[in-house]
N, C-alpha and C positions, 0 to 999 in steps of 0.2 A: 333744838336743832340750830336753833341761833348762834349759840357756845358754842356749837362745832363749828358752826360757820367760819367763828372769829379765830377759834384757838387754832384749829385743822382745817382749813379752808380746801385743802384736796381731798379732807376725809366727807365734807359735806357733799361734795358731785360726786363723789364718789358712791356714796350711799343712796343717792339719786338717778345712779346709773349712769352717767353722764363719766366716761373712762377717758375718751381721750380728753376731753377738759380736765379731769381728774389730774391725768399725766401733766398736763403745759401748768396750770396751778402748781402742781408739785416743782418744776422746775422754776417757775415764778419765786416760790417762797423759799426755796433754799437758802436764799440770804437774805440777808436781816430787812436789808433796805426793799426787797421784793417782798416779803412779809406783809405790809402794810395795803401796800394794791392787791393782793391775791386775799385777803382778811376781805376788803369792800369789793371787790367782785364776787365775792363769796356769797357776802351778805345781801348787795343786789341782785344778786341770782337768786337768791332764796325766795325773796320778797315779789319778785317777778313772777315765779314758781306758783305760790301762793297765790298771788291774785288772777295771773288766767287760771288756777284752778278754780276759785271764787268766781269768775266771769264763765266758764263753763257752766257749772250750776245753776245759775239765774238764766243762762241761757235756755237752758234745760228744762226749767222750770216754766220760763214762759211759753216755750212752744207745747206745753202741757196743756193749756189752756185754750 
């Protein structure tokens, strides 16, 4: 997901459900020099994604106990 992140950075929110940031990303990278910001938004979105989903869990897990 990473890879998409970086190559298709509208294809990654996109596949995440996330549409209208889908669209504004997509018009981000249309050009070469927007490319590059909408790649690292991309990828800190992801990583953001991932870890409250990680902090959910443990959250989860401790009021288990």
């Amino acid at each position: 997901m990473t890879l998409i992140a970086i190559f298709f950075p509208f294809l990654s929110f996109f596949l995440r459900g996330r549409i209208i940031t889908s669209i504004i990303c997509l018009i981000l990278q249309i050009t070469l020099i927007g490319w590059i910001p909408a790649a690292i938004w991309a990828v800190i979105s992801l990583q953001n994604a991932r870890a409250n989903k990680r902090n959910e869990k443990l959250i989860r897990a401790l009021k288990v106990k």
